[in-house]
C-alpha positions, -999 to +999 in steps of 0.1 A: -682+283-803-667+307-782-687+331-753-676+363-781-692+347-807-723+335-785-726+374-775-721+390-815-749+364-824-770+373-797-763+414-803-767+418-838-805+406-840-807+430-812-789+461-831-808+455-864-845+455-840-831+487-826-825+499-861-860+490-873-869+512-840-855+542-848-866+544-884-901+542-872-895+574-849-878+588-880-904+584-904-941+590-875-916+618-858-944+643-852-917+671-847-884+678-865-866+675-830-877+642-829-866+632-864-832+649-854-824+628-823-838+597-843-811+600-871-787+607-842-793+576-824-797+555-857-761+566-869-749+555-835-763+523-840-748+521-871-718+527-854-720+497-824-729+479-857-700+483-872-681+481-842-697+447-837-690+436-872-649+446-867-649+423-835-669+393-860-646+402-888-615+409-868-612+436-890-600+472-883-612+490-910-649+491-899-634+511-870-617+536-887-651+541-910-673+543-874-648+570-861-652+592-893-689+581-891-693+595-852-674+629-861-696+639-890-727+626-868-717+651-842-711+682-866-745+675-881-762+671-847-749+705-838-756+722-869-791+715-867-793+720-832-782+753-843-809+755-870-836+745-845-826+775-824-824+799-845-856+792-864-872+790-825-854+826-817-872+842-850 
């Protein structure tokens, strides 16, 4: 066993708590800013997820997926950032 695969064993117990984290803050959010960044960070653990899972795999395609994954992230992030201020500027 190998000090990569002590580390992916030791970090995916650790992404999945994180995961469980953030849906909590998703689903109490008192605010929809809160429910907002809590989908942001959960799709970017979803992203050092599959990130971690290429490494395991030694895989590229689960990097490809994560890069389409972090671009829509982004556009949606900003879009309802957007939405947020506009609804506040009304």
């Amino acid at each position: 066993m190998s000090f990569l695969d002590i580390c992916l064993y030791i970090s995916m117990p650790m992404i999945i708590l994180s995961v469980l984290m953030s849906l909590f803050r998703l689903i109490k959010g008192p605010d929809i800013a809160d429910r907002i960044v809590s989908l942001d960070v959960l799709t970017s653990i979803c992203i050092s997820f599959m990130a971690a899972y290429a490494i395991f795999t030694k895989a590229t395609m689960p990097l490809d997926v994560s890069l389409i994954l972090a671009l829509i992230s982004f556009l949606g992030t900003v879009s309802f950032a957007y939405y947020l201020e506009r609804r506040n500027l009304k």
